[in-house]
N, C-alpha and C positions, 0 to 999 in steps of 0.2 A: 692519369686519373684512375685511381683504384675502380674496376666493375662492381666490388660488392658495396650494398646498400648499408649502412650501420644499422646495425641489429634494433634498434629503438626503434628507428623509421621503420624498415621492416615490417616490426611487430605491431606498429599502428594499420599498414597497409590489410592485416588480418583479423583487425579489432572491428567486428561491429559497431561495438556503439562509437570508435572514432567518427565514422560516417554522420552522427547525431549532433555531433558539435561542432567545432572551428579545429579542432587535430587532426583531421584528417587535412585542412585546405591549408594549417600550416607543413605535413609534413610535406606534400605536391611543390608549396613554394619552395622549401629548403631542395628538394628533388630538382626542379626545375633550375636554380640555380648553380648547385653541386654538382648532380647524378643526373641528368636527363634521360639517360638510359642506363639505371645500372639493373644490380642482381642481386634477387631478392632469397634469401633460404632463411625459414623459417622450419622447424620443427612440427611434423603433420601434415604438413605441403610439400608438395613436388618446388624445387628452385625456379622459379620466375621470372622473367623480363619485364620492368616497368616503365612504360612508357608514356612520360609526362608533359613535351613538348606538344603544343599543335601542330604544326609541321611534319612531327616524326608521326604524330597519329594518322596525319593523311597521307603521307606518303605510303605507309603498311597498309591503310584502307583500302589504295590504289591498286597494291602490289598481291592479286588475288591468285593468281596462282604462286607464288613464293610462298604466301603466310595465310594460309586456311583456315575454315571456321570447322570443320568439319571431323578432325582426326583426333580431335582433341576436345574434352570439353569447354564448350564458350561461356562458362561462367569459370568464377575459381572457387573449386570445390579442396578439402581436404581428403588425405591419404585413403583416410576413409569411406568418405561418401564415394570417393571415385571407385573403389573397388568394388562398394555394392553398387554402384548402378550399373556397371560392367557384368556382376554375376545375374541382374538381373534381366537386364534388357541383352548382354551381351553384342553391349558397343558403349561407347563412352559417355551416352547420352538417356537421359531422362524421358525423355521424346524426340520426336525427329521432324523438326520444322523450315523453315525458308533460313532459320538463323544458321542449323546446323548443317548447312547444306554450301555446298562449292560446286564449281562445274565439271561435268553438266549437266546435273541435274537443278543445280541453285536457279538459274534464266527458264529454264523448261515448268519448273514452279511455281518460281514468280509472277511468268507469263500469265498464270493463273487467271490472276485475282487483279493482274496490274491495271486493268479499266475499270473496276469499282475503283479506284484509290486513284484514278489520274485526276487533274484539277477539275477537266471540265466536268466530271463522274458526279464528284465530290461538289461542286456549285450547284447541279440541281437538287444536292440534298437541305441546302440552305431551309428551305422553309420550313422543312419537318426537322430541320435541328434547332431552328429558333421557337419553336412551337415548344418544343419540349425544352430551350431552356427558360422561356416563360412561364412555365409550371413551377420550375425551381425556384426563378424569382420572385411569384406569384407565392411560394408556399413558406419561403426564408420569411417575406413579409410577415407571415402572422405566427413568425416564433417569437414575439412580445420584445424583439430586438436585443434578443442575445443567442446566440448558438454555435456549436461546432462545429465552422466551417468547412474542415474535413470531412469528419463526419456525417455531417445533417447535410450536405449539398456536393462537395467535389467528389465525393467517391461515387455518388448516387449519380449522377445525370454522366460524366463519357460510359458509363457502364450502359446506361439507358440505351444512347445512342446506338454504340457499340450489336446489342442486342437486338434492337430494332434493324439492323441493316443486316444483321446475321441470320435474321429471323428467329431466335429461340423466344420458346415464350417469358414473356413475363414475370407468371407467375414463379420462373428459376433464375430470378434477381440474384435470391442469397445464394442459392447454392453455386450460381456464378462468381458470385463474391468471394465465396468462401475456396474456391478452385483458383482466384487469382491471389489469393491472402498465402494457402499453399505452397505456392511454385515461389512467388517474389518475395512471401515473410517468410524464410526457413531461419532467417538469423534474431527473429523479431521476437522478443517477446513472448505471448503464452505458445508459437507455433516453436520459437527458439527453445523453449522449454518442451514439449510435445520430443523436436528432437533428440534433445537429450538423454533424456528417457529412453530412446527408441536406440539410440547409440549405446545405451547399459545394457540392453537384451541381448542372448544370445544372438549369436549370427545368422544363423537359421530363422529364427524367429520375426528376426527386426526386418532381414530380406521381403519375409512372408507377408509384413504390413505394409511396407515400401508397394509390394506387387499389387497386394490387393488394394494400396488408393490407385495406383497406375488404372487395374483393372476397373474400377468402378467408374472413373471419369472418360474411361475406353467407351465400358458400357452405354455411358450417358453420350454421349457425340454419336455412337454407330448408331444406339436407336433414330437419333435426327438423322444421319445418313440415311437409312433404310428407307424412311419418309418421304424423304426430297426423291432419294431413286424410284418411288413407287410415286409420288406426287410430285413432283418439282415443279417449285416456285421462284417468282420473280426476285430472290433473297442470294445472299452471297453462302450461305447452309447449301443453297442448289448449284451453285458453282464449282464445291469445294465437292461434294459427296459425287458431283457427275461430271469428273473432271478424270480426262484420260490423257497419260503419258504418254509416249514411246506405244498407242496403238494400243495401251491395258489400261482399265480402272485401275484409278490411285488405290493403294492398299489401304487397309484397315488404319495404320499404325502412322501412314503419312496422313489419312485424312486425318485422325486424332491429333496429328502434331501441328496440320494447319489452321483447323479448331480453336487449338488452344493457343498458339501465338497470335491471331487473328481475338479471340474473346480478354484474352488475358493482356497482353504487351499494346492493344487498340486502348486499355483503359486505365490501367494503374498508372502509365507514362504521364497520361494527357492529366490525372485527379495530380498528381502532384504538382505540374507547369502549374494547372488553377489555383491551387492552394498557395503555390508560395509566390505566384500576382496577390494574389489578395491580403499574404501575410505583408507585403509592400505596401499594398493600399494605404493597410492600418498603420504602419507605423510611419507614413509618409503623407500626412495630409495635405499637403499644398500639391502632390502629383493626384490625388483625387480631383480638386477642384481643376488643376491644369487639363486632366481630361473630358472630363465635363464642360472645359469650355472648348477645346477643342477634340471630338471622339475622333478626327480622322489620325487621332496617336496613337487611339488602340492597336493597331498592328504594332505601329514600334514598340509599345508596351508588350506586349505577347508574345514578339520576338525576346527581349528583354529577359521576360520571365521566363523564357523555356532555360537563356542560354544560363540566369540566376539556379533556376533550379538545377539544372541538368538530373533530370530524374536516373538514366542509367549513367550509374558512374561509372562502371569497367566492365571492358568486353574481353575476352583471349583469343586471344589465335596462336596458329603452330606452326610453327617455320619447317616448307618441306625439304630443303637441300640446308648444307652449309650456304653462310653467305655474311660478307660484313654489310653493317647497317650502323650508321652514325658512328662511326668507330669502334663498333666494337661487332666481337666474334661472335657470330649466333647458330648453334649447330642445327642439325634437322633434326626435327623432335621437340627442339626448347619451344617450352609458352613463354607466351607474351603477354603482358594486361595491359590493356591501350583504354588510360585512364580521362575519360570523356572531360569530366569534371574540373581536373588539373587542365587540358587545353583551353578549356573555358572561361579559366583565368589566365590565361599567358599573358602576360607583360608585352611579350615580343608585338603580340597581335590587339591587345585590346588595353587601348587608353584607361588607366584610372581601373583595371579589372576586378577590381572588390567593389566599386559602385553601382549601382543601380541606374542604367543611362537610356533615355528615350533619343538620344542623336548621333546610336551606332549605326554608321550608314558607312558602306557594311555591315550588320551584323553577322559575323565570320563563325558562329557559334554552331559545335559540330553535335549539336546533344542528339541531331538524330542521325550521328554517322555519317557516312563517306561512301561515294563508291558503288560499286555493285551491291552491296548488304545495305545502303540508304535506307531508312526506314520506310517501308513501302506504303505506311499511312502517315505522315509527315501532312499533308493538305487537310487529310481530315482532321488532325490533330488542331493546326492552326483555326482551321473556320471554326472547329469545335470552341476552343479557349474565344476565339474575336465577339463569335457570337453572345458567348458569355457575357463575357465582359462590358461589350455593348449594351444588353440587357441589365445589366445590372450597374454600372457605371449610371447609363440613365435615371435610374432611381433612387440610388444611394443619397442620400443627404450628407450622411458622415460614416465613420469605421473605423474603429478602435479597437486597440488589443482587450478582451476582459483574463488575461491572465498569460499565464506559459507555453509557449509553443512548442512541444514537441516532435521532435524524427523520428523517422525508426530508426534501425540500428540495422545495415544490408549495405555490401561492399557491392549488392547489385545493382537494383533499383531502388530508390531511397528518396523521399522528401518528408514531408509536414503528415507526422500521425493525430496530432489534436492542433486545431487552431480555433483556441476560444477566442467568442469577437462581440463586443455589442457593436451596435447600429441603428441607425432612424435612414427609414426610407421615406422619399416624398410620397 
């Protein structure tokens, strides 16, 4: 079997807006059947290894010292943007978080933070997460029963949460918002445009803007550091600012990168699992009324929705020796894209994988990775969405589409950009 990927597929693998429709999950299937591992070159990009099995995904997950998050960048960027973040930060990387990180310093970091986010952490936060999504539900209520689901309630409450346990204030909602729009929309829409633009400037110039958003969001986290080190409080801001490695305060550049994986990748993941349970709801009314008569399916449901939506769809890593892998040749150095989305529908592992199923038992679904890089708020994530849903299943009477559901367009992080919806609550 030929390694290289045919140029069509390929070129979808680097299309945004594939990610917004059903092109992207048929080229996965054609992949998964054909090519499960082939090679990707595209024009703009470095050549790529795509990785479409579930199997092949968790095996590379497992295999942390062979194929690292760290040497390489863990999204897939073009020729371009890899060179200026290189001239900027001078390392391959945007920021420097738990993602980008291998041993041993990946475990020494993690350690971190790993007891806010273990279950039993994460259970005594029940109350004050159900409180605040009673608010939501409370406030959906008296949108005259129509509104954008997205919009008017998923993006708004994991961010809440999120912020609440980080301690930032409140009153920096939006500009939280606007920091994870940023980092996760660079392919989207008016940020996708923004880039464009910024990619026509000279080189000097566009660097210049690059640094100074770097700079500004630096600013905005170090002043909360400063705070917590002069006041620390009972908040995960006071863990992350007065957290010591190897015997030294974490630096400037690693607190800013735990910050922002922690503010950012805590909220966007979790609004889109919400949105696209709820895009189910609506177009599935008799799984409404099934829930409502029994809630103890909310979890199956949840589970369901994470593995439907698979909010990140691809991650990279970089193979540090030669070494074969499912047959074929992988040298040191080559990226990988180990395509979350595609495992999520494998045939091999999940019955019927384009339905919507509350009676996967198992649910085998990898949407928050494998391995040492497991997503290390996976618990919050879940009670987050249960709690939801609970609330709000409760109430619901009905749920219906009022129009066209939109994605975004992100080979990263991707779900439901508008989900218009009427409704009657009890």
């Amino acid at each position: 079997m030929s390694e290289a990927i045919p140029d069509s597929i390929a070129r979808t693998l680097v299309d945004p807006s594939a990610y917004a429709d059903e092109r992207i999950h048929d080229a996965y299937a054609w992949l998964r059947a054909n090519n499960p591992l082939g090679r990707a070159e595209v024009p703009g990009f470095d050549p790529f290894w795509v990785v479409t099995r579930h199997a092949d995904i968790l095996e590379i997950s497992r295999q942390n010292a062979l194929f690292h998050n760290g040497d390489r960048s863990t999204t897939l960027l073009r020729q371009v943007d890899d060179a200026r973040i290189r001239k900027i930060t001078g390392t391959p990387h945007f920021v420097r978080s738990l993602v980008q990180m291998d041993a041993p310093d990946h475990p020494k970091y993690r350690a971190l933070t790993f007891k806010w986010f273990s279950p039993g952490s994460v259970k005594q936060l029940e109350a004050d997460i159900r409180a605040l999504a009673r608010q939501e539900v409370d406030r959906m209520a008296m949108m005259g029963g129509a509104c954008d689901f997205m919009a008017e309630v998923a993006l708004g409450y994991p961010l809440h949460v999120i912020m609440t346990i980080l301690g930032v204030p409140m009153a920096d909602k939006a500009r939280m918002l606007k920091l994870t729009q940023d980092i996760f929309g660079a392919q989207d829409g008016e940020q996708a445009e923004k880039n464009r633009k910024l990619e026509a400037l000279p080189g000097f110039i566009s660097r210049f803007l690059v640094k100074a958003f770097l700079a500004d969001f630096t600013r905005y986290f170090m002043k909360i550091a400063k705070d917590r080190r002069a006041n620390p409080q009972d908040d995960l801001a006071s863990v992350i600012a007065n957290a010591v490695i190897d015997g030294k305060l974490i630096s400037d550049r690693e607190a800013t990168g735990y910050f922002t994986i922690v503010a950012t990748a805590g909220h966007d993941t979790t609004s889109s699992s919400l949105a696209g349970g709820m895009a189910v709801l609506a177009q599935v009314p008799e799984l409404l009324a099934r829930l409502k008569a029994d809630p103890t399916l909310i979890p199956a449901f949840v589970e369901e929705a994470i593995r439907w939506t698979s909010p990140v769809k691809t991650f990279m890593r970089s193979a540090t020796e030669d070494t074969e892998f499912a047959g074929r040749r992988i040298a040191k150095g080559d990226w990988l894209m180990l395509c979350y989305a595609s495992g999520n529908r494998d045939e091999a592992v999940f019955d019927d994988p384009f339905a919507f199923r509350l009676d996967r038992k198992p649910n085998k679904q990898l949407a928050f990775g494998y391995g040492a890089h497991v997503c290390i708020g996976q618990h919050l994530a879940r009670l987050e969405l249960r709690i939801m849903f609970e609330e709000l299943i409760a109430r619901l009477d009905s749920v219906a589409p009022d129009g066209a559901m939109r994605f975004t367009q992100s080979w990263f992080v991707n779900g439901p950009r508008t989900l218009p919806l009427r409704f009657t609550f009890s």
